[in-house]
Backbone as CSV, one residue per row, in Angstrom:
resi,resn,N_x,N_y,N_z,CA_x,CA_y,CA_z,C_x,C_y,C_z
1,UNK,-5.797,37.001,-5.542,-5.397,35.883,-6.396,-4.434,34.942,-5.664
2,UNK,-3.267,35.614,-4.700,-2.163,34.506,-4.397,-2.971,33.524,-3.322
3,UNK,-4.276,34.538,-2.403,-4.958,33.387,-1.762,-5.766,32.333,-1.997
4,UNK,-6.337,32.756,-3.137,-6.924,31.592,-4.267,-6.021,30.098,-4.132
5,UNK,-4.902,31.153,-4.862,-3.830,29.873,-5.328,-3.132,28.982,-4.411
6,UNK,-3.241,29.853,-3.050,-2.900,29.270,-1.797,-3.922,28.491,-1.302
7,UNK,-5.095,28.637,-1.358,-6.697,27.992,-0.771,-6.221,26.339,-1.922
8,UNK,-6.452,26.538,-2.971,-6.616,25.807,-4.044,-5.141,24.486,-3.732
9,UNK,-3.924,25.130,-3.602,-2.513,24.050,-2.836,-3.327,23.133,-1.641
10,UNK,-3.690,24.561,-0.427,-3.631,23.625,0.585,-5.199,22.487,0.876
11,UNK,-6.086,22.534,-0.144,-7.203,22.126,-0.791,-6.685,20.511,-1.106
12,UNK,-5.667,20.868,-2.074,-4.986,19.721,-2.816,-4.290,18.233,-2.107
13,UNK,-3.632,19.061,-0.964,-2.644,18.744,0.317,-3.951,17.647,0.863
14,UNK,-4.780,18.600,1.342,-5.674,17.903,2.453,-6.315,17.061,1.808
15,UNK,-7.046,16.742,0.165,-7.453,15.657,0.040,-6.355,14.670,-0.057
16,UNK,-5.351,14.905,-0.437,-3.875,13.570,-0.205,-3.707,12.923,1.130
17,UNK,-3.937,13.720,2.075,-4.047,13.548,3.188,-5.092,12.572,3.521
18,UNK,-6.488,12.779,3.372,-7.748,12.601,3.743,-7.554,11.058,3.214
19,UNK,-7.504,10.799,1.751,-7.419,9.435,0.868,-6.424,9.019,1.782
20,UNK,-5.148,9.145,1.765,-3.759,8.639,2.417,-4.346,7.607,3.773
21,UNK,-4.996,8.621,4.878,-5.490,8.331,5.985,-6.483,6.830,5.937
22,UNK,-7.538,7.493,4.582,-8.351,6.081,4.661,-7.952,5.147,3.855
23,UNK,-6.742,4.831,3.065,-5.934,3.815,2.545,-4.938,3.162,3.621
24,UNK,-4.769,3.685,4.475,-3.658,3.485,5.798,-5.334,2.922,6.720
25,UNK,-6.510,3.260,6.907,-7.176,2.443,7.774,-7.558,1.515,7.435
26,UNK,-7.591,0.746,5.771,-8.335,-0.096,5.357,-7.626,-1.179,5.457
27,UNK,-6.145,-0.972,5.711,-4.952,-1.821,6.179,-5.400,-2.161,7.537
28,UNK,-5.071,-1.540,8.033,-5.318,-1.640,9.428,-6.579,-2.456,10.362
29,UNK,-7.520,-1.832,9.331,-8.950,-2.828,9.750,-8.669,-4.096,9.498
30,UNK,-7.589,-4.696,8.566,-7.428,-6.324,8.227,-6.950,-7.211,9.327
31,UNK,-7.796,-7.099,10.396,-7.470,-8.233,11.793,-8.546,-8.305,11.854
32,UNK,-8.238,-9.664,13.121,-9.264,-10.219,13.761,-9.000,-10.765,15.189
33,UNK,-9.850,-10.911,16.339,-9.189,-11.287,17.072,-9.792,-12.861,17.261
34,UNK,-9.426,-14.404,17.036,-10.315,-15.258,17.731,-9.718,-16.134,18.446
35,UNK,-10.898,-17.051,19.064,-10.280,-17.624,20.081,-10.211,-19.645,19.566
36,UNK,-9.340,-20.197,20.081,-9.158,-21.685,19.093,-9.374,-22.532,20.829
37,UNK,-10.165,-23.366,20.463,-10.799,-24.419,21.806,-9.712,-25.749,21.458
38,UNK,-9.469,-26.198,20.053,-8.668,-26.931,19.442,-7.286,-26.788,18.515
39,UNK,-6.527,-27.347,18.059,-5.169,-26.796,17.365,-5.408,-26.488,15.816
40,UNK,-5.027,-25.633,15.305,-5.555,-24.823,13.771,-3.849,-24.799,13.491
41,UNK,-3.667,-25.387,12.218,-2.598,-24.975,11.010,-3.070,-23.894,10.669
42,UNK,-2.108,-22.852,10.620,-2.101,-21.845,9.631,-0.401,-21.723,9.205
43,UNK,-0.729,-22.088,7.833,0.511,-22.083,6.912,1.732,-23.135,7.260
44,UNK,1.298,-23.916,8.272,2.636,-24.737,8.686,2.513,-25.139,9.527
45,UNK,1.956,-23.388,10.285,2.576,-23.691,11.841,1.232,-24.240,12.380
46,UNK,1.447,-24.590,13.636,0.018,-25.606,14.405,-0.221,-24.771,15.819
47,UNK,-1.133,-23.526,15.996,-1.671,-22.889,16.961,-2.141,-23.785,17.816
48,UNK,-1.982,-24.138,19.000,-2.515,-24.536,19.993,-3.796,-23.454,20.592
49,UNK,-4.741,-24.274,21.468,-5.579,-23.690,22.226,-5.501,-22.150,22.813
50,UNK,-6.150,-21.125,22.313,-6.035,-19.997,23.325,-6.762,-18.946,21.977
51,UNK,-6.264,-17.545,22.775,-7.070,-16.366,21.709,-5.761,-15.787,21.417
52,UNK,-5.958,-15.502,20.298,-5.011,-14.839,18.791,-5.636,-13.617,18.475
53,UNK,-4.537,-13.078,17.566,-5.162,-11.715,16.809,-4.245,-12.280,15.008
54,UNK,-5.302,-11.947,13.775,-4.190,-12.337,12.906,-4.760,-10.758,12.171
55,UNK,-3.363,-10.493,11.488,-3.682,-9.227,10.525,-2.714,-9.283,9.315
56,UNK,-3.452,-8.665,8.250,-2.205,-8.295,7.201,-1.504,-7.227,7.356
57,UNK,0.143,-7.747,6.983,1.106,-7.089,6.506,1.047,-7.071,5.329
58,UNK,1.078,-6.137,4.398,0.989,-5.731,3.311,2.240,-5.792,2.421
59,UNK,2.643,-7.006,1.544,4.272,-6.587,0.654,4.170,-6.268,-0.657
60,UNK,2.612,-7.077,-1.394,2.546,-6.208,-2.884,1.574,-6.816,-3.552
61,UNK,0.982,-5.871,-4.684,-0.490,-6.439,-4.943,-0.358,-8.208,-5.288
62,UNK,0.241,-8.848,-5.544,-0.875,-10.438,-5.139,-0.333,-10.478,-4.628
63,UNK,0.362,-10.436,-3.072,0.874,-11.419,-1.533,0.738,-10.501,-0.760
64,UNK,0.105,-10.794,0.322,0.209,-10.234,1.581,1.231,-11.284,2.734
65,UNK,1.760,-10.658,3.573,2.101,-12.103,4.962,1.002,-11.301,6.294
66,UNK,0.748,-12.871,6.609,0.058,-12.284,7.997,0.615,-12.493,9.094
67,UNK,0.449,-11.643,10.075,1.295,-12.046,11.684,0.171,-12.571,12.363
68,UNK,0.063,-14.104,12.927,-0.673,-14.453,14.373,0.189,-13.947,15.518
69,UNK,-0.724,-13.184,16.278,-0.152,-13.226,17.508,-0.721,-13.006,18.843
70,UNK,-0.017,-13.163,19.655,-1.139,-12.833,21.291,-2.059,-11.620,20.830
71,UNK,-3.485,-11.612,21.958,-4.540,-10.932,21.123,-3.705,-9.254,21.476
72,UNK,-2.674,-9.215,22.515,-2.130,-7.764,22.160,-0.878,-7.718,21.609
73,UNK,-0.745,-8.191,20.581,0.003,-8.164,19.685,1.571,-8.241,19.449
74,UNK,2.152,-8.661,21.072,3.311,-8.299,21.533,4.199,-9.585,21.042
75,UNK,3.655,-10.560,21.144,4.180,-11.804,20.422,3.598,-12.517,19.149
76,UNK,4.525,-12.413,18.225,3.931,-13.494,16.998,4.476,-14.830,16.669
77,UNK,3.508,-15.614,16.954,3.215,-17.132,16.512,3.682,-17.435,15.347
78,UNK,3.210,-16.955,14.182,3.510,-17.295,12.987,3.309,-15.995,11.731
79,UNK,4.321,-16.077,11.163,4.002,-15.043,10.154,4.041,-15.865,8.444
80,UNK,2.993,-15.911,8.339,2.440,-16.558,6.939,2.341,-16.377,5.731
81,UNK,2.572,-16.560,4.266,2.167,-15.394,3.073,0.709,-15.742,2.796
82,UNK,0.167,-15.322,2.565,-1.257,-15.379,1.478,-1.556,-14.214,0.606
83,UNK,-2.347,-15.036,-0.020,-2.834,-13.892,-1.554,-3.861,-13.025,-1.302
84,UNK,-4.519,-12.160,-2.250,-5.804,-11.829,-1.960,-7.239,-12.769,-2.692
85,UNK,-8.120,-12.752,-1.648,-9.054,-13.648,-2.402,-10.332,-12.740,-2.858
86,UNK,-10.301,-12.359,-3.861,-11.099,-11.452,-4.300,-13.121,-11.919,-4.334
87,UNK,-13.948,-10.892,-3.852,-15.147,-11.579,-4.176,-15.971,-10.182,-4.647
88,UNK,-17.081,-9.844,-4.920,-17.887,-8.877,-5.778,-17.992,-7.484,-4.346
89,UNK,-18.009,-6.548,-4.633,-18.045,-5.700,-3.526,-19.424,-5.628,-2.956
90,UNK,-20.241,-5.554,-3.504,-21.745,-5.985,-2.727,-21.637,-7.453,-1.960
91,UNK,-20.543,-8.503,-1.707,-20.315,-9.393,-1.097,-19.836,-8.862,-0.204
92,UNK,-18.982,-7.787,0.133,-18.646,-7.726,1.647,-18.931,-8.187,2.777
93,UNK,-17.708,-8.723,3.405,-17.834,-9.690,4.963,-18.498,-8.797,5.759
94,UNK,-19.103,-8.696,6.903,-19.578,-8.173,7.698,-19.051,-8.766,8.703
95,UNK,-18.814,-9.789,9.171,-18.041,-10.592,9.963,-16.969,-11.264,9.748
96,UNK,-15.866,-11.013,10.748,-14.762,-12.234,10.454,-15.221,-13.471,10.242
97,UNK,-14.255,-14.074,9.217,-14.972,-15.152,9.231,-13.817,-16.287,8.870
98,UNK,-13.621,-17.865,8.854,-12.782,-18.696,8.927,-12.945,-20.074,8.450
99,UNK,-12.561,-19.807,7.077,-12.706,-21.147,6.179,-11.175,-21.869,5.920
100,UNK,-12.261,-23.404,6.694,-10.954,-24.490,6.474,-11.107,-25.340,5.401
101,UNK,-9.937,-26.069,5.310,-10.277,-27.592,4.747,-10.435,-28.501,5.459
102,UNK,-11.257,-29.488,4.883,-11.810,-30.667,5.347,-10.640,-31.573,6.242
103,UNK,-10.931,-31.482,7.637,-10.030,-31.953,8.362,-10.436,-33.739,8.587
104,UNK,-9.189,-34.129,8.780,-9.010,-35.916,8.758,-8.775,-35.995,10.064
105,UNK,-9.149,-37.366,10.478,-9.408,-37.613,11.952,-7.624,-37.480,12.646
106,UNK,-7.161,-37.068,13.537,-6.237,-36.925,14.277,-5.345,-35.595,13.876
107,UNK,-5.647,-34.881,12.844,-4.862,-34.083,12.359,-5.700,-32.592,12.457
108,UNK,-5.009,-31.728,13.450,-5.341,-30.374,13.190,-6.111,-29.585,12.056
109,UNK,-7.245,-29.077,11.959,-7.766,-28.435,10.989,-6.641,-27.305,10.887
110,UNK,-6.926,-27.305,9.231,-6.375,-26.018,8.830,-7.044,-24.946,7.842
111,UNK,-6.182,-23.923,8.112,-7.088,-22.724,7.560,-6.774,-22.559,6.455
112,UNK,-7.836,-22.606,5.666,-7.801,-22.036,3.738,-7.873,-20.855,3.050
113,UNK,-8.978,-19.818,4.204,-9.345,-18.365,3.591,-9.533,-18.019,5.029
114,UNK,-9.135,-16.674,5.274,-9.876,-15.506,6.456,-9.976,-14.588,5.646
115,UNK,-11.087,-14.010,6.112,-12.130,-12.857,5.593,-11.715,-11.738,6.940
116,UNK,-11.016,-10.967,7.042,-11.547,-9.769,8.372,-12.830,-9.321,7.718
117,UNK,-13.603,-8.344,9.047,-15.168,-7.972,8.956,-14.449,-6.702,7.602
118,UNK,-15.628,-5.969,6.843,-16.328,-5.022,6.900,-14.955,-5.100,5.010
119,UNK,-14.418,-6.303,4.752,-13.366,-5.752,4.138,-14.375,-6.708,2.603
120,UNK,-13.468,-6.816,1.317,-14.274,-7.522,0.144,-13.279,-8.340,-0.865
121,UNK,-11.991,-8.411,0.569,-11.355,-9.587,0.184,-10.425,-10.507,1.508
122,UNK,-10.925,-11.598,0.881,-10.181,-12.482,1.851,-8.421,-13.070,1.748
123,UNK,-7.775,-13.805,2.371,-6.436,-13.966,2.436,-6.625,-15.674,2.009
124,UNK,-5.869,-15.903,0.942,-5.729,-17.299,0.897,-4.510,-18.253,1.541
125,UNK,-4.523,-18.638,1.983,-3.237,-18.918,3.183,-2.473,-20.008,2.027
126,UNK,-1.088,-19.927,2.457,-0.087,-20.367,1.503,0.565,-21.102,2.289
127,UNK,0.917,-22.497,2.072,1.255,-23.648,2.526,2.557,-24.196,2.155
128,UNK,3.564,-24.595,2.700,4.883,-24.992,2.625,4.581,-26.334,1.805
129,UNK,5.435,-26.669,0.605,4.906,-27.451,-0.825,4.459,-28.938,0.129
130,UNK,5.109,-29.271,1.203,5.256,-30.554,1.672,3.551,-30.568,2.301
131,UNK,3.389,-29.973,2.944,2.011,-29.361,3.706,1.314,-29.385,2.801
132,UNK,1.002,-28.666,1.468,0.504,-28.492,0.455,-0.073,-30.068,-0.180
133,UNK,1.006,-30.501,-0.188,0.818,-32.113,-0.830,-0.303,-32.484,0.017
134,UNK,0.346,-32.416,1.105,-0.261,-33.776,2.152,-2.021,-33.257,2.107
135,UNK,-2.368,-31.780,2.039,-3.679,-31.230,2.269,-4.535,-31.252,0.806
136,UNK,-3.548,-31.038,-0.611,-4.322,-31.031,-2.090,-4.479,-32.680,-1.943
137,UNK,-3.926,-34.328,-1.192,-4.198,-35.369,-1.642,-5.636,-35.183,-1.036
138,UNK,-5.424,-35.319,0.528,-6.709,-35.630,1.223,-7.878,-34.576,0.993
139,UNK,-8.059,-33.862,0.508,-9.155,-32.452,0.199,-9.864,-32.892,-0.741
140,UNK,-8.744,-33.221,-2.068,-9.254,-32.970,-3.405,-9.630,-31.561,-4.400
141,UNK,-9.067,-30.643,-3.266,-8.931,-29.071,-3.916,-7.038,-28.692,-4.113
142,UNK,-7.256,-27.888,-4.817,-5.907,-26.909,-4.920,-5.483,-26.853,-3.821
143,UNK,-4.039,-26.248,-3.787,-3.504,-25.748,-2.685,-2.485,-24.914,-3.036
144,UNK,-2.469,-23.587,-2.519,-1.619,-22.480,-2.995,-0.317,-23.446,-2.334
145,UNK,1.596,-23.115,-2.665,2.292,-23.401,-2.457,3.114,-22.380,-2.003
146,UNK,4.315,-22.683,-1.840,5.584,-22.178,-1.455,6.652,-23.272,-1.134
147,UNK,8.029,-23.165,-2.029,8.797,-23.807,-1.267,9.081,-24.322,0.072
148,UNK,9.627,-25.814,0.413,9.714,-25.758,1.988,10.711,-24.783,2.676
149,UNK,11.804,-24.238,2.355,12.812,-23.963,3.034,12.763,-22.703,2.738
150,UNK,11.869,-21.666,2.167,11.591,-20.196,1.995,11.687,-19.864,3.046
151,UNK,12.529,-18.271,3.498,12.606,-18.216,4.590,11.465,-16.652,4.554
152,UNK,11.415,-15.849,5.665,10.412,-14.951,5.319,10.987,-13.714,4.758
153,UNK,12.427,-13.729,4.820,13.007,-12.247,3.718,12.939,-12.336,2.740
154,UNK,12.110,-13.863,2.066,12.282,-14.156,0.711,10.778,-13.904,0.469
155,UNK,9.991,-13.656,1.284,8.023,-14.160,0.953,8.043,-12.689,-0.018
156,UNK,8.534,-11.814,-0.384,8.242,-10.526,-1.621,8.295,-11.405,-2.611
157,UNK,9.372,-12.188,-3.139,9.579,-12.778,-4.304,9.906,-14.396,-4.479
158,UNK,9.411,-14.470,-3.337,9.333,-16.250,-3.756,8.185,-16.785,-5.037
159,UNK,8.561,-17.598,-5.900,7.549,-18.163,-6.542,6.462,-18.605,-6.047
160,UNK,5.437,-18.652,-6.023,4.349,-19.300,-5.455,3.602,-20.128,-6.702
161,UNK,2.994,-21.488,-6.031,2.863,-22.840,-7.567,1.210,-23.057,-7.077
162,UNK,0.619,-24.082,-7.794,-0.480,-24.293,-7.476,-0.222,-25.915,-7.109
163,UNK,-0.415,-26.969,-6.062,-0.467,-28.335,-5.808,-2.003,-28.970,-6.283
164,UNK,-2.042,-29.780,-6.869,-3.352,-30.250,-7.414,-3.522,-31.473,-6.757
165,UNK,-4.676,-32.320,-6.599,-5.194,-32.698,-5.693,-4.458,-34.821,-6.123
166,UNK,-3.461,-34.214,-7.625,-2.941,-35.744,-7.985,-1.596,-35.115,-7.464
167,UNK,-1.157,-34.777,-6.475,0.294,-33.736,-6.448,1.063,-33.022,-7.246
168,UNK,0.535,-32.770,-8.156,0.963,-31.640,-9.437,1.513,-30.606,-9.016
169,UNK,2.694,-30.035,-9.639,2.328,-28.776,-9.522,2.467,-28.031,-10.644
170,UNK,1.681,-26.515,-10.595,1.577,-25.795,-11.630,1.793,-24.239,-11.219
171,UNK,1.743,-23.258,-12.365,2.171,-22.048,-12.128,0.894,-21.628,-11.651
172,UNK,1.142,-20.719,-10.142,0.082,-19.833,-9.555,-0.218,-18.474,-10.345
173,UNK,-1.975,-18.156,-10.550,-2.112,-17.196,-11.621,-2.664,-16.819,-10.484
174,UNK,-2.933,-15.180,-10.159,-3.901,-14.657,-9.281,-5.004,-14.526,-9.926
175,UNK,-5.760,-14.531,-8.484,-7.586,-14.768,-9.071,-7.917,-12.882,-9.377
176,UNK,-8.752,-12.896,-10.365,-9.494,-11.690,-11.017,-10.925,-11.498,-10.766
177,UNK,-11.358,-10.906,-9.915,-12.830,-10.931,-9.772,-13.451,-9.508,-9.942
178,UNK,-13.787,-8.943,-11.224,-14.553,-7.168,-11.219,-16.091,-7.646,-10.958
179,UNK,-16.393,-6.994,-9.784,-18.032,-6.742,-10.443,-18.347,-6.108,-11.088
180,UNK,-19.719,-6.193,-11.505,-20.243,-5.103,-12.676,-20.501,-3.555,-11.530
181,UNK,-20.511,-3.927,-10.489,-20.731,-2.263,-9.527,-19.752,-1.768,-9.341
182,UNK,-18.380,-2.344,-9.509,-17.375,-1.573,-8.998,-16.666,-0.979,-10.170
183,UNK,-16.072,0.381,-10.090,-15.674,1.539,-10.937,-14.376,0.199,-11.706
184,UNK,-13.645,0.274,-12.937,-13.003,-0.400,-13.074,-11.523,0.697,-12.617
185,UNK,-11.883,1.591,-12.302,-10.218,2.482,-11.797,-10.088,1.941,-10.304
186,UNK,-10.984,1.344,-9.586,-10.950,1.070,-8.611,-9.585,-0.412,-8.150
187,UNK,-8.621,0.458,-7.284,-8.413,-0.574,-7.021,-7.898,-1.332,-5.882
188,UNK,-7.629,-2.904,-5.995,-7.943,-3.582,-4.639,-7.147,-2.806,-3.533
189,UNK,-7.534,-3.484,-2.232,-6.794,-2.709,-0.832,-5.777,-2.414,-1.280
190,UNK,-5.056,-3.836,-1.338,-3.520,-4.455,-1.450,-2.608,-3.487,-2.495
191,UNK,-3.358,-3.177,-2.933,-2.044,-2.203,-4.729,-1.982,-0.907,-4.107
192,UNK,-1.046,-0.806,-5.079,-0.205,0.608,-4.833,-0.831,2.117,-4.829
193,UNK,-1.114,2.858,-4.164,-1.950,3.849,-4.638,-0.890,5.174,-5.197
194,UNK,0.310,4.816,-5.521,1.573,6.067,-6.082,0.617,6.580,-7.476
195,UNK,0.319,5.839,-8.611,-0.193,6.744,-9.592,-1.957,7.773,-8.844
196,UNK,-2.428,7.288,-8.517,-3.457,8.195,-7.636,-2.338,9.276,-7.162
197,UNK,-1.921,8.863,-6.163,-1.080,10.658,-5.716,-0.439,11.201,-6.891
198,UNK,0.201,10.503,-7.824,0.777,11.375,-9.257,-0.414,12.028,-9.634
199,UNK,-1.586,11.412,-10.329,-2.757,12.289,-10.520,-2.615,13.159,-9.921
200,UNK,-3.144,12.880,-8.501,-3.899,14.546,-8.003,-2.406,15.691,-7.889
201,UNK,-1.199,15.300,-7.513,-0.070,15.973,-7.943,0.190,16.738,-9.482
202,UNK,-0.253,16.036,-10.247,-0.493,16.812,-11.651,-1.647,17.753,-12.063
203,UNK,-2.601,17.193,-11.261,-3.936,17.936,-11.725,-4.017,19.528,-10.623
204,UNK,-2.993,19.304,-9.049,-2.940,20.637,-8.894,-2.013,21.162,-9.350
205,UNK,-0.769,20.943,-9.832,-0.059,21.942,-10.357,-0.616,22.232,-11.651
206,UNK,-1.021,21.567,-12.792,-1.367,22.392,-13.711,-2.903,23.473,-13.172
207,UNK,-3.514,22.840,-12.386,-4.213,24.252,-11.599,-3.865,25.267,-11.263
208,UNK,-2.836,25.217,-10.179,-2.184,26.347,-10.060,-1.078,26.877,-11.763
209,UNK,-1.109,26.189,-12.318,0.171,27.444,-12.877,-0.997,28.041,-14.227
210,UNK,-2.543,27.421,-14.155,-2.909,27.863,-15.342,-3.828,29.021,-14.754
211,UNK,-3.667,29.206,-13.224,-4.914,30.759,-12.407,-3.176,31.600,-12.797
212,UNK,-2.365,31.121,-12.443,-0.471,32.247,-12.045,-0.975,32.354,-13.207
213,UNK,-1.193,31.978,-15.092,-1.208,32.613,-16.170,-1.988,33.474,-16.403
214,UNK,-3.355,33.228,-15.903,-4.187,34.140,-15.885,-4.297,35.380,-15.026
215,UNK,-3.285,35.086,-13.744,-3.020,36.384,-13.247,-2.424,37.110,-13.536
216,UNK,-0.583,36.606,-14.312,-0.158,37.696,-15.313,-0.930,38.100,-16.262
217,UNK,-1.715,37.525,-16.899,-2.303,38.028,-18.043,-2.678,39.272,-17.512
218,UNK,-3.610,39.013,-16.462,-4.507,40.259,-15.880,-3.864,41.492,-15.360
């Protein structure tokens, strides 16, 4: 019986482990490495010519910040906030991929959404309010915001607004996208997985202490 109860713990352990591992790689897979022939805004800053790597840092389910940096990672360019951009899980990227807005003659394209490969949500890049303006006039789309003078110890809890394409601004709602295939317990990369480990933490101890009852019984 105590090896049961011992099989059945270290059973418990290793799937925490196993999930843990592939919640820690699905992070990790969120890069890309590419290369820019011309200068790309992302979030402000203005990348010049060369090859990059960008990935998420993870701070809480709606914001991520991303680090650009040399493609080995030793220097970062810019560290950015964006949201998650949710799309149906049978949509999954297969390829990185790099959506701008409509760039105006003399002015750097800039980036609106990156997709890393193999993932089923993209990053909506978040724009300093002044930046924001200048990109919701000439577009004619939204533009996620952020104060100008946010510094990055503040990107957990800065407000984030929506700029409208007459310079408005309004309160940012995060986007909601379930498919009908995906489990509704399922959830995105970005959130917290602490009640999952409470589960399986509850469901083995009342395992184990309800075989220990049945072994005194016996």
């Amino acid at each position: 019986m105590k090896n049961l109860m011992r099989g059945l713990a270290l059973g418990a352990l290793g799937a925490m482990a196993v999930y843990t591992s592939g919640a820690s790689a699905q992070v990790v897979n969120e890069k890309s490495v590419f290369t820019l022939t011309e200068p790309m805004d992302v979030g402000g800053t203005v990348l010049q010519p060369g090859t990059y790597r960008i990935k998420v840092v993870v701070l809480n389910t709606n914001r991520n910040m991303l680090h650009v940096t040399n493609e080995e990672g030793s220097k970062v360019f810019a560290a950015v906030l964006a949201t998650p951009h949710p799309i149906k899980t049978d949509d999954t990227i297969p390829e990185s991929r790099f959506i701008y807005f409509t760039a105006l003659d003399g002015q750097p394209k800039a980036l609106r959404t990156w997709f890393a490969r193999d993932t089923a949500y993209g990053q909506d890049i978040i724009y300093p309010k002044r930046r924001a303006m200048e990109l919701a006039a000439s577009t004619k789309v939204d533009v996620i915001a952020i104060e100008d003078e946010v510094k990055e110890t503040e990107y957990k809890t800065a407000p984030l607004t929506i700029v409208t394409s007459e310079k408005q601004t309004k309160p940012y709602a995060a986007q909601t996208i379930v498919s009908e295939s995906r489990p509704l317990t399922e959830l995105p990369k970005t959130s917290s997985q602490a009640p999952l480990f409470a589960t399986l933490g509850l469901l083995s101890l009342g395992g184990a202490l309800g075989i220990r009852a049945l072994a005194n019984r016996t």
